[in-house]
N, CA, C and O atoms as a Tinker XYZ file with bonds, in Angstrom:
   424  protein
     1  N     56.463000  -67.701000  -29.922000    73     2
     2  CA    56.013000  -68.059000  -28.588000    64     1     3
     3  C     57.202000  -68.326000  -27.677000    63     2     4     5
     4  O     57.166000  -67.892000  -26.526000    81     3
     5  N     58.470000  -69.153000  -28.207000    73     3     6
     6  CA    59.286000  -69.527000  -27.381000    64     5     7
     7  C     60.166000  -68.188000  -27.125000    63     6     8     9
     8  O     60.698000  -68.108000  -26.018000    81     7
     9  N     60.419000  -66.880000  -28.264000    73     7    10
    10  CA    61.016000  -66.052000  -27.971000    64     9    11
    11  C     60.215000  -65.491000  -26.971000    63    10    12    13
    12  O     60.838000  -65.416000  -25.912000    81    11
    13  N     58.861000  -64.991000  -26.891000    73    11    14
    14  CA    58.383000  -64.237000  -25.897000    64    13    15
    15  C     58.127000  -64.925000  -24.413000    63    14    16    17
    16  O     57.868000  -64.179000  -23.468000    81    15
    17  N     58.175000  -65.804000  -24.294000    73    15    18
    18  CA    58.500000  -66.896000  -23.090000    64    17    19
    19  C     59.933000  -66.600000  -22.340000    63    18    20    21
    20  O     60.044000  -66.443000  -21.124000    81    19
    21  N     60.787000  -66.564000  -23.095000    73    19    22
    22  CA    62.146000  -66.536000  -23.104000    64    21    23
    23  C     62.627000  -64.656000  -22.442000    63    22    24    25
    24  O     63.081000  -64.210000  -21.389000    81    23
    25  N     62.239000  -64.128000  -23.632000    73    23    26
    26  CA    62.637000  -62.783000  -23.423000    64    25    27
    27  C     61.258000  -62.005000  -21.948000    63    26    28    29
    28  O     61.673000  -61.395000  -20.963000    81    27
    29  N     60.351000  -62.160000  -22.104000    73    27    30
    30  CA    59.647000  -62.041000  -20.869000    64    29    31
    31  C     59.563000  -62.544000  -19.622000    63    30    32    33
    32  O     58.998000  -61.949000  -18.705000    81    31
    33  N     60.116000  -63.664000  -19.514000    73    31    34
    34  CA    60.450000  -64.511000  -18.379000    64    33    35
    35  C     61.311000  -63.526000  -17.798000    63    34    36    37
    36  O     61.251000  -63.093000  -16.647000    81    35
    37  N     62.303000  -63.140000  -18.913000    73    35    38
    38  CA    63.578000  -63.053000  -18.736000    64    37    39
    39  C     63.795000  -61.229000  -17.964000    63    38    40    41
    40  O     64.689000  -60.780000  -17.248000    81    39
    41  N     62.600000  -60.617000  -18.498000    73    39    42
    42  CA    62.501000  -59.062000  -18.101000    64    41    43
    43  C     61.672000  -58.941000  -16.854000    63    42    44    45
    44  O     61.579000  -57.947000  -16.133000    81    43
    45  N     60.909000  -60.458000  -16.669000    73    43    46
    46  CA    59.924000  -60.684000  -15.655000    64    45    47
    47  C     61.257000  -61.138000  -14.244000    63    46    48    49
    48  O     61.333000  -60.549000  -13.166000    81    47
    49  N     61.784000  -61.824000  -14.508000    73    47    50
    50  CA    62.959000  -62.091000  -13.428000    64    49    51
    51  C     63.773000  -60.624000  -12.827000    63    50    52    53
    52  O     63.860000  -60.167000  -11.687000    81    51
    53  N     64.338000  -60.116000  -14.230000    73    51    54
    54  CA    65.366000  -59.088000  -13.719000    64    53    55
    55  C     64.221000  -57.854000  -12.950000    63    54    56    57
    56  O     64.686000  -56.858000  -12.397000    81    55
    57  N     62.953000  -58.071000  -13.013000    73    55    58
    58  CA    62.176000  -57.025000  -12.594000    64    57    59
    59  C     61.807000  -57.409000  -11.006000    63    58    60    61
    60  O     61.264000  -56.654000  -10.200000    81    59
    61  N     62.265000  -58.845000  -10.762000    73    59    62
    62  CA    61.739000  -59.611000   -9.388000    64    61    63
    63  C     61.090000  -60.022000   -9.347000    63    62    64    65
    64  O     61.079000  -60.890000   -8.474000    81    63
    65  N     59.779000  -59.861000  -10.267000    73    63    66
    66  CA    58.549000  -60.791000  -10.145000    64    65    67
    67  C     58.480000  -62.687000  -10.925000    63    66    68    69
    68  O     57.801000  -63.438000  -11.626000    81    67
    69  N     59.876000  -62.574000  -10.043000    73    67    70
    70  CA    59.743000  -64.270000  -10.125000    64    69    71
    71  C     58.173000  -65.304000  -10.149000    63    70    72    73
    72  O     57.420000  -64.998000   -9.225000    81    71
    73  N     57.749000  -66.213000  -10.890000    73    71    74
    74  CA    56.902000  -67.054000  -10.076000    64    73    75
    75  C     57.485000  -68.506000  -10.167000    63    74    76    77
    76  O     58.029000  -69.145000  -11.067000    81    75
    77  N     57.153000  -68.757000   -8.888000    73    75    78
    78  CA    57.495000  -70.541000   -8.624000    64    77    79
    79  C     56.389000  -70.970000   -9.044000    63    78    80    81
    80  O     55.256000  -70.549000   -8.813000    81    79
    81  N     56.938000  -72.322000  -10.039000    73    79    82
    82  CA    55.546000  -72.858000  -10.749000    64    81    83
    83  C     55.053000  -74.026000   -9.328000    63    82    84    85
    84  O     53.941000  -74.470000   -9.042000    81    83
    85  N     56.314000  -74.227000   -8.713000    73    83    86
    86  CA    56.293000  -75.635000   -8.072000    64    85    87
    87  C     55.342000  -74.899000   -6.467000    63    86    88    89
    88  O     54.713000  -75.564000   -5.643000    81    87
    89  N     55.542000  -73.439000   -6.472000    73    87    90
    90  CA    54.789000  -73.052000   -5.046000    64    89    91
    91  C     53.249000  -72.980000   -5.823000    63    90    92    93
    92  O     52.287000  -73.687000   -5.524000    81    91
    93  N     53.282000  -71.981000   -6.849000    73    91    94
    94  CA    51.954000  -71.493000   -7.478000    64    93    95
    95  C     51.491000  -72.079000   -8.778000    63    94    96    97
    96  O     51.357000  -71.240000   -9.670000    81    95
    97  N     51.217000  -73.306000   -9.095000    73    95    98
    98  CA    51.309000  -73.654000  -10.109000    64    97    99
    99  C     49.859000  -72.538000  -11.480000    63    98   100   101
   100  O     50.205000  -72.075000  -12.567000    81    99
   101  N     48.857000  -72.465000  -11.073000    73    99   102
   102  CA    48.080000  -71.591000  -11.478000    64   101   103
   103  C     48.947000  -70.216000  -11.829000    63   102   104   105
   104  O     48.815000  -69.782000  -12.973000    81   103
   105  N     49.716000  -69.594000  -11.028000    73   103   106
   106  CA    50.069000  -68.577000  -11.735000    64   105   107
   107  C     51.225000  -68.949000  -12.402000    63   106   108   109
   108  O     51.362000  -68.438000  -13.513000    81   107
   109  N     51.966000  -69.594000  -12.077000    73   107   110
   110  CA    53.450000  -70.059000  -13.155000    64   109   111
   111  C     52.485000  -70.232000  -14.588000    63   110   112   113
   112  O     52.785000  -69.591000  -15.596000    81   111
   113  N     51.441000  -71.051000  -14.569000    73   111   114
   114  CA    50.850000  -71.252000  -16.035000    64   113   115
   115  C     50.322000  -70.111000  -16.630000    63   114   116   117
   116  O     50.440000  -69.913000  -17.839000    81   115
   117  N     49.590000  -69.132000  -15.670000    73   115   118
   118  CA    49.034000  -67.997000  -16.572000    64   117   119
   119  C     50.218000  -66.700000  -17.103000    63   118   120   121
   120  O     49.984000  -65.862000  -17.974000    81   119
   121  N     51.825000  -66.865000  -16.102000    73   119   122
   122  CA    52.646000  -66.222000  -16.570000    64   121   123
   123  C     52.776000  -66.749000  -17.487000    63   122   124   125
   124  O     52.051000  -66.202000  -18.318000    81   123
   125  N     53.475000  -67.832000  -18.059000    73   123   126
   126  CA    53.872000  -68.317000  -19.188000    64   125   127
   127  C     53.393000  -68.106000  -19.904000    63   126   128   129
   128  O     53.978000  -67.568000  -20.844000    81   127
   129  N     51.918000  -68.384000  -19.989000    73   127   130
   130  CA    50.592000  -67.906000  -21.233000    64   129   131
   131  C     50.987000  -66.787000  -21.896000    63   130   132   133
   132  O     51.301000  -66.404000  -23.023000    81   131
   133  N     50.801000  -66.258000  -20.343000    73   131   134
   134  CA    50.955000  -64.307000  -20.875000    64   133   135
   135  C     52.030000  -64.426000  -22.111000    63   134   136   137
   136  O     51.780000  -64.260000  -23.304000    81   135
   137  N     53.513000  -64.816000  -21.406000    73   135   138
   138  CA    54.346000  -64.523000  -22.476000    64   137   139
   139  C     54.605000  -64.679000  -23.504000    63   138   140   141
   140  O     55.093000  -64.020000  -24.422000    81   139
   141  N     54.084000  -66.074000  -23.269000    73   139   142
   142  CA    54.185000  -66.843000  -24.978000    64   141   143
   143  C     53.170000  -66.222000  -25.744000    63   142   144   145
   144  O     53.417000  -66.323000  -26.945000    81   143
   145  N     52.392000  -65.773000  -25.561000    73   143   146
   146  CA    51.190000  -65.235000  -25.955000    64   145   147
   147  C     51.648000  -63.508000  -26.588000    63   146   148   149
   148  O     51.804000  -63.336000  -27.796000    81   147
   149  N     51.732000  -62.924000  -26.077000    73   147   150
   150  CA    52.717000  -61.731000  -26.131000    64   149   151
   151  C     53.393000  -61.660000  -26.986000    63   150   152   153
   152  O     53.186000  -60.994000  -28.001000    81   151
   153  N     54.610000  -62.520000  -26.686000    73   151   154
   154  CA    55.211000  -62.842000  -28.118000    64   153   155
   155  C     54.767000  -63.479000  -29.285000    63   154   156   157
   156  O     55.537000  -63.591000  -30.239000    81   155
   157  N     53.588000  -63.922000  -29.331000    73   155   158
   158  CA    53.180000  -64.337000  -30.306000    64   157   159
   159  C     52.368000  -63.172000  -31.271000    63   158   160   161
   160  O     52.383000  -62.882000  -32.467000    81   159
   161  N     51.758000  -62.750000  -30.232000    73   159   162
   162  CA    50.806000  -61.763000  -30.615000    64   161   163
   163  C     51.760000  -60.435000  -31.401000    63   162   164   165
   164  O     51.392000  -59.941000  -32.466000    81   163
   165  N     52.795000  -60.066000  -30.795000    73   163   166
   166  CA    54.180000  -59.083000  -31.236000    64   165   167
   167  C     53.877000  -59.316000  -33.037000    63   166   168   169
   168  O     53.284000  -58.606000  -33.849000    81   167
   169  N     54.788000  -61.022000  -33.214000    73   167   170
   170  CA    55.015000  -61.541000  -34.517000    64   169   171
   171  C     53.933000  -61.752000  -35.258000    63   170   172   173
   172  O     54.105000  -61.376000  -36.418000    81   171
   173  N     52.701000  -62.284000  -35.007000    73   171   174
   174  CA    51.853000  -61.918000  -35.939000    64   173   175
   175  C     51.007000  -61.066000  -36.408000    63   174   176   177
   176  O     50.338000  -61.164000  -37.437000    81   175
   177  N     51.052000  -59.768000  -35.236000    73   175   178
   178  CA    51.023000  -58.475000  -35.920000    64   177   179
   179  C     52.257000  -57.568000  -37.000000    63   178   180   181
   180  O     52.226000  -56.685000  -37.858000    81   179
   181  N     53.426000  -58.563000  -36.215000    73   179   182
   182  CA    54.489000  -57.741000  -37.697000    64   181   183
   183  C     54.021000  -58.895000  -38.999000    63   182   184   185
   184  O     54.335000  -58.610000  -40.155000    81   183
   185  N     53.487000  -59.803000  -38.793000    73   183   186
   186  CA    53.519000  -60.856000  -40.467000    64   185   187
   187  C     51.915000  -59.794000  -40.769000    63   186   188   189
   188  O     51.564000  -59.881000  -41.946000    81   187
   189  N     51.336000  -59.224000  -40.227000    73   187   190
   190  CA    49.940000  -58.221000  -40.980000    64   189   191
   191  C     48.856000  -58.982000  -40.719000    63   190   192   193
   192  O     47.923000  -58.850000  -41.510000    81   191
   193  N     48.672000  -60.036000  -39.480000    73   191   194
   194  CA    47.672000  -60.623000  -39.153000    64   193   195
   195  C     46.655000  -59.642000  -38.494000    63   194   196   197
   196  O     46.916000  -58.756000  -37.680000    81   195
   197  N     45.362000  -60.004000  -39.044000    73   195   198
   198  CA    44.121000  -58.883000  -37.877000    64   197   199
   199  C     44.331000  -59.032000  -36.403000    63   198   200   201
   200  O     44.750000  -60.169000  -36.183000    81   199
   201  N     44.211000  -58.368000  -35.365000    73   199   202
   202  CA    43.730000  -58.243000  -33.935000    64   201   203
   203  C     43.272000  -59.455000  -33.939000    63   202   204   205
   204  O     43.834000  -60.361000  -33.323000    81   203
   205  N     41.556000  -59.712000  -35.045000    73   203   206
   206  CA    40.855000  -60.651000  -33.920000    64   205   207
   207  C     41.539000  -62.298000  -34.695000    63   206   208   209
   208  O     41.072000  -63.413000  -34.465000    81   207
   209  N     42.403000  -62.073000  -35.365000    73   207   210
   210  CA    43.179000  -63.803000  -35.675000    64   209   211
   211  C     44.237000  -63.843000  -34.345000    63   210   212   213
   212  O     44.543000  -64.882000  -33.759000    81   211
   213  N     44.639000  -62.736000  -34.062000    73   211   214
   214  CA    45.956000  -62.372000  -33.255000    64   213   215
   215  C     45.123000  -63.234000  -31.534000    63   214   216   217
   216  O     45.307000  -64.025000  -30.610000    81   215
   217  N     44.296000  -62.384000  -32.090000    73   215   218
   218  CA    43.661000  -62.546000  -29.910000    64   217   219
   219  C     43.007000  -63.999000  -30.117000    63   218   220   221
   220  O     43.336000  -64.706000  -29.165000    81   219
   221  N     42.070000  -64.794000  -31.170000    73   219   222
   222  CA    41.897000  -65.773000  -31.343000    64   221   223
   223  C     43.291000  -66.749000  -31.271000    63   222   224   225
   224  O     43.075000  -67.702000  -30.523000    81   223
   225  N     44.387000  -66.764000  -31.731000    73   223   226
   226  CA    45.711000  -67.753000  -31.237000    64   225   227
   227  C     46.018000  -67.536000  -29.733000    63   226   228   229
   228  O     46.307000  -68.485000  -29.004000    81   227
   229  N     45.938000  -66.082000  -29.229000    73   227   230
   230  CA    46.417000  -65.740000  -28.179000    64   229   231
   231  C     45.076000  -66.935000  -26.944000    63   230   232   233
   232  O     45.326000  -67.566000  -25.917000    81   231
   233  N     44.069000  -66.801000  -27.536000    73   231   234
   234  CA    43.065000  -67.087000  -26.349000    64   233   235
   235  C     43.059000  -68.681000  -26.244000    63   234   236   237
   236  O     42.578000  -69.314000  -25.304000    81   235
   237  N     43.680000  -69.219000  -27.378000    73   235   238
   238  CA    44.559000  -70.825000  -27.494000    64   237   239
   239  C     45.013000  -71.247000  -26.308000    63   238   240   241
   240  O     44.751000  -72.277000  -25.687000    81   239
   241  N     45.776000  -70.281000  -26.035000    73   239   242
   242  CA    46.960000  -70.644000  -24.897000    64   241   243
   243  C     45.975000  -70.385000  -23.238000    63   242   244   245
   244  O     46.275000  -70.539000  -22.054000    81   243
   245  N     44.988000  -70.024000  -23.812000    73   243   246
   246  CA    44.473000  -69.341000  -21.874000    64   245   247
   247  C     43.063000  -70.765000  -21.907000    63   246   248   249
   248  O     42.784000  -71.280000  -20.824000    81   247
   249  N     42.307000  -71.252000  -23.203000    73   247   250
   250  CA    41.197000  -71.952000  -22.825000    64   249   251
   251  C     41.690000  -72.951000  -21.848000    63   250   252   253
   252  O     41.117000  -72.907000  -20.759000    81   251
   253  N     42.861000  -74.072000  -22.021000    73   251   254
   254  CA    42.922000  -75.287000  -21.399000    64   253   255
   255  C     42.917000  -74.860000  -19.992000    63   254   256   257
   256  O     43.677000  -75.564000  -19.327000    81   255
   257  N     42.357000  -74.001000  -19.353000    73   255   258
   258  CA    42.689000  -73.837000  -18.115000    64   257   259
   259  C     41.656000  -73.950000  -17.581000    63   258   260   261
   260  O     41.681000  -74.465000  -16.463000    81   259
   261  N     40.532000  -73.586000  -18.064000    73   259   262
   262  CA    39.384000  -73.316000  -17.587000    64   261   263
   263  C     38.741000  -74.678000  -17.196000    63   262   264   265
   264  O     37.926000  -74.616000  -16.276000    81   263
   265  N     38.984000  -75.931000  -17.766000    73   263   266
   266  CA    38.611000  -77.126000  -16.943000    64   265   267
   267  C     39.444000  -77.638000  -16.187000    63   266   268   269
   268  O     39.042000  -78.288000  -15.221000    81   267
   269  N     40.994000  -77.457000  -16.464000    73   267   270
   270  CA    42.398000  -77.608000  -15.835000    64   269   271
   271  C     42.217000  -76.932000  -14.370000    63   270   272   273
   272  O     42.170000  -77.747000  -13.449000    81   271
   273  N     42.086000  -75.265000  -13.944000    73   271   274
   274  CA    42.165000  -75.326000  -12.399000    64   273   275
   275  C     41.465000  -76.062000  -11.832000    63   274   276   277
   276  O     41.841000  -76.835000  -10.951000    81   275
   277  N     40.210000  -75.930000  -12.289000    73   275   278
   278  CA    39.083000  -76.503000  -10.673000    64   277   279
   279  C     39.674000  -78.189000  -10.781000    63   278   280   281
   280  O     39.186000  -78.931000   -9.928000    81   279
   281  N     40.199000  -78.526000  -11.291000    73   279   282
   282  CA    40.866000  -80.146000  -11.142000    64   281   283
   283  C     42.245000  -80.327000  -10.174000    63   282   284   285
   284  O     42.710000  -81.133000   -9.368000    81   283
   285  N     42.574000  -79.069000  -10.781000    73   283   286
   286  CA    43.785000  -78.899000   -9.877000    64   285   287
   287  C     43.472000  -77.998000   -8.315000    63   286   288   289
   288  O     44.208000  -78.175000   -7.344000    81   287
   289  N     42.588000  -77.285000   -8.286000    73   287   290
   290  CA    42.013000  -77.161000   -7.146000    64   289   291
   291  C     41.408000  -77.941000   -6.563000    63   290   292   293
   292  O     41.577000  -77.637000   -5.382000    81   291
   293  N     40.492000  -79.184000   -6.642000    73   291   294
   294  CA    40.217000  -80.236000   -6.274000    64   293   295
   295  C     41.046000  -81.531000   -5.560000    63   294   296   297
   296  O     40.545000  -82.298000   -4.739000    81   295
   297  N     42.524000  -81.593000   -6.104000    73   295   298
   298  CA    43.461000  -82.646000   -6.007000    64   297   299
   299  C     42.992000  -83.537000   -6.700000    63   298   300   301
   300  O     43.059000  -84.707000   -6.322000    81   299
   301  N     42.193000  -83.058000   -8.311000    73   299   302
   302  CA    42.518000  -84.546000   -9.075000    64   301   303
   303  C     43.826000  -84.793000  -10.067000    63   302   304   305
   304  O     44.262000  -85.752000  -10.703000    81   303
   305  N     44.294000  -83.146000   -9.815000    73   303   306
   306  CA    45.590000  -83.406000  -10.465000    64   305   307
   307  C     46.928000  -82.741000   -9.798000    63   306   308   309
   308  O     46.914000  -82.486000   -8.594000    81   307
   309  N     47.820000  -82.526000  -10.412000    73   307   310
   310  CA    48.894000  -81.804000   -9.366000    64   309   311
   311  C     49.176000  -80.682000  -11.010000    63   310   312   313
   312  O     48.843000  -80.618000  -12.193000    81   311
   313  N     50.029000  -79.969000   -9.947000    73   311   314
   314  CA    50.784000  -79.012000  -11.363000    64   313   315
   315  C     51.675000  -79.342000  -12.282000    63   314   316   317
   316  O     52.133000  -78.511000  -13.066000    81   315
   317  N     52.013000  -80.604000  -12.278000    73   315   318
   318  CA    52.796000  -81.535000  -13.343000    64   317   319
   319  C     52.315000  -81.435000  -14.649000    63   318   320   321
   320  O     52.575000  -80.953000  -15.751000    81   319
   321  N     51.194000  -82.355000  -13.810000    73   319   322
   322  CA    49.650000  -82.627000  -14.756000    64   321   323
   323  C     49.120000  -81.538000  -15.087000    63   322   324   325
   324  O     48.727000  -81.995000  -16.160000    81   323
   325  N     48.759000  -80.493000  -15.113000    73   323   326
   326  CA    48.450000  -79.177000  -15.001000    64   325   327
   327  C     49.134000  -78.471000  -16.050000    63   326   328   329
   328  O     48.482000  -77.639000  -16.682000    81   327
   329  N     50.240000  -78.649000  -16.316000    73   327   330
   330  CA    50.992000  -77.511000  -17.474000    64   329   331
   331  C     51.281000  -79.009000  -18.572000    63   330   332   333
   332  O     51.312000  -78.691000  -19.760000    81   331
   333  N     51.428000  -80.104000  -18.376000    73   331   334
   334  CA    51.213000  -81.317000  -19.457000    64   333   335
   335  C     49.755000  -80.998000  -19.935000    63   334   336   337
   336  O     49.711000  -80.579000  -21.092000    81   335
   337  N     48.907000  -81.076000  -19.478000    73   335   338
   338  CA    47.529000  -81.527000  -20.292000    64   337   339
   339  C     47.566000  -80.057000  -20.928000    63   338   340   341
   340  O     47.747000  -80.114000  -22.144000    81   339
   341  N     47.437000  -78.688000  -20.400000    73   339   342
   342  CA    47.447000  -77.627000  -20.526000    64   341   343
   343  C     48.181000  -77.747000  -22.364000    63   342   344   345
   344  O     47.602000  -77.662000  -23.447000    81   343
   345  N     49.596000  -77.963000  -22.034000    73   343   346
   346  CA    50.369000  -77.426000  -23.428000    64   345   347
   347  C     49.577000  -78.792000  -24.531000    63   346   348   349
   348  O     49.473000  -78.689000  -25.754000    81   347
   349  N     49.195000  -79.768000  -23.862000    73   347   350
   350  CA    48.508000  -81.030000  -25.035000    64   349   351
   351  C     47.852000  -80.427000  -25.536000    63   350   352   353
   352  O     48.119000  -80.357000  -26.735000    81   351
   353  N     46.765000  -79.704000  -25.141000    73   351   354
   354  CA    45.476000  -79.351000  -25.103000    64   353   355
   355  C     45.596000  -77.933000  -25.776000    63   354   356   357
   356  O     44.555000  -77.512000  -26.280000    81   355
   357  N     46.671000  -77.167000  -25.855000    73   355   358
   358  CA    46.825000  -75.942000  -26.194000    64   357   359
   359  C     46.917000  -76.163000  -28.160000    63   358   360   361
   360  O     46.293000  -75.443000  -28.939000    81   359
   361  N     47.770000  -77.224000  -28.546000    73   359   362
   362  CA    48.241000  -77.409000  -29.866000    64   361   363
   363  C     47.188000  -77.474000  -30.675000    63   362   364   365
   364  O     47.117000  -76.756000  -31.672000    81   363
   365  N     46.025000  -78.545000  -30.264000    73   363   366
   366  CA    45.127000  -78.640000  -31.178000    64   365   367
   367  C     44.008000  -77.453000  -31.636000    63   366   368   369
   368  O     43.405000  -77.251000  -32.689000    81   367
   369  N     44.033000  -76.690000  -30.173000    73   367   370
   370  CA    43.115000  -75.561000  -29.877000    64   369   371
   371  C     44.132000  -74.503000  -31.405000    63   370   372   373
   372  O     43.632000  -74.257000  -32.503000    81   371
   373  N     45.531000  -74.100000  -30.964000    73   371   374
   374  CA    45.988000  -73.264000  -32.091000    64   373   375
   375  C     46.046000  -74.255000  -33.339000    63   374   376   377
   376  O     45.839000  -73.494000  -34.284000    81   375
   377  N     46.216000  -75.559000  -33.869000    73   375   378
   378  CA    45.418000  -75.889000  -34.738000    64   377   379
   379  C     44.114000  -75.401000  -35.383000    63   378   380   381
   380  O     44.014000  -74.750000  -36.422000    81   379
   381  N     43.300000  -75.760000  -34.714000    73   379   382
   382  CA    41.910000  -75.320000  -35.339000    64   381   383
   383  C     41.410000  -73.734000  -35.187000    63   382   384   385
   384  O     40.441000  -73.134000  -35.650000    81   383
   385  N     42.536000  -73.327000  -34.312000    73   383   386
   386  CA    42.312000  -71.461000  -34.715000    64   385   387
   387  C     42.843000  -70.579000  -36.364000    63   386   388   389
   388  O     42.439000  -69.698000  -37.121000    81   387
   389  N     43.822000  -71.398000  -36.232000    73   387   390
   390  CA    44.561000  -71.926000  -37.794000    64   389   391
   391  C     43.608000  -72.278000  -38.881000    63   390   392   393
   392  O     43.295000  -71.450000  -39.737000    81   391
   393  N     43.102000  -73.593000  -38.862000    73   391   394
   394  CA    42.435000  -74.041000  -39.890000    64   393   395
   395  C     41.007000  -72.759000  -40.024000    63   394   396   397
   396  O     40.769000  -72.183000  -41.086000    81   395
   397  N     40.273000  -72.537000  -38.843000    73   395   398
   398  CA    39.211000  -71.661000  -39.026000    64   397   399
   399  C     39.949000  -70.841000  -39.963000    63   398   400   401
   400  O     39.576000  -70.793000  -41.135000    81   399
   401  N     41.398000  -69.908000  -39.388000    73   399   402
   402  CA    41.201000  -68.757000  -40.650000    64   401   403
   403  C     42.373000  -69.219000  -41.801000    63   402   404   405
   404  O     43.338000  -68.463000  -41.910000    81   403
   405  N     42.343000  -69.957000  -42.324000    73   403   406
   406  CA    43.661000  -71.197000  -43.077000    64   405   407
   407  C     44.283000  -69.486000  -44.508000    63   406   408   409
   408  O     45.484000  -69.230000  -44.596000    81   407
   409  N     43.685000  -69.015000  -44.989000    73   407   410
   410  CA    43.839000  -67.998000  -46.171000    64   409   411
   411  C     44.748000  -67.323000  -44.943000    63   410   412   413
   412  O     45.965000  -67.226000  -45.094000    81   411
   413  N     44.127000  -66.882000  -43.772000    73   411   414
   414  CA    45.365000  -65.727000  -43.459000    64   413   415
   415  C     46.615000  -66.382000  -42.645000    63   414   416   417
   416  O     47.254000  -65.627000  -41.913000    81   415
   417  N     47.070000  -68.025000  -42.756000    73   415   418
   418  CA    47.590000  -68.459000  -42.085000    64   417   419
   419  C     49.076000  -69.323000  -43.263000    63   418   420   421
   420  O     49.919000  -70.133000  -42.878000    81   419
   421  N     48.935000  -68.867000  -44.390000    73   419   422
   422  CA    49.562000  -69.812000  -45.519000    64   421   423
   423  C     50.481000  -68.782000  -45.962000    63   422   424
   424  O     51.260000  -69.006000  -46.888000    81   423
């Protein structure tokens, strides 16, 4: 996750499509997703994981959002709060995507 964060950020910059998390906080979070996600998805198709374990970790990283914008569209939170609760909220989710398939995860 941190390589594809890293190396996609990084092809995402030299390409121009910068995002400011601090102008757009909604899309700074769904870039990041993307990448970390990406790269995740890369490596556990080379370890011989299925598609749907692959897109189940991947969809880890995109649920916390779905009660996260309209809060942050509201002003009950800011984008601080927004990528904090987000990554809290992300661990336990790839936790228990984990434990569901635990044989293809050991």
């Amino acid at each position: 996750m941190f390589v594809g964060m890293a190396v996609f950020g990084f092809l995402r910059s030299l390409a121009g499509l910068d995002v400011s998390f601090a102008r757009e906080p909604e899309l700074g979070y769904l870039a990041m997703a993307f990448d970390m996600s990406l790269g995740m998805a890369v490596w556990m198709r080379i370890r011989g994981h299925a598609w749907r374990h692959t897109l189940e970790m991947c969809a880890a990283m995109f649920v916390p959002i779905v009660p996260l914008f309209p809060m942050l569209w509201t002003g009950l939170i800011d984008g601080d709060t927004l990528m904090i609760a987000a990554h809290v909220a992300m661990f336990p989710l790839m936790l228990g995507a984990m434990l569901l398939r635990r044989h293809d995860h050991l």
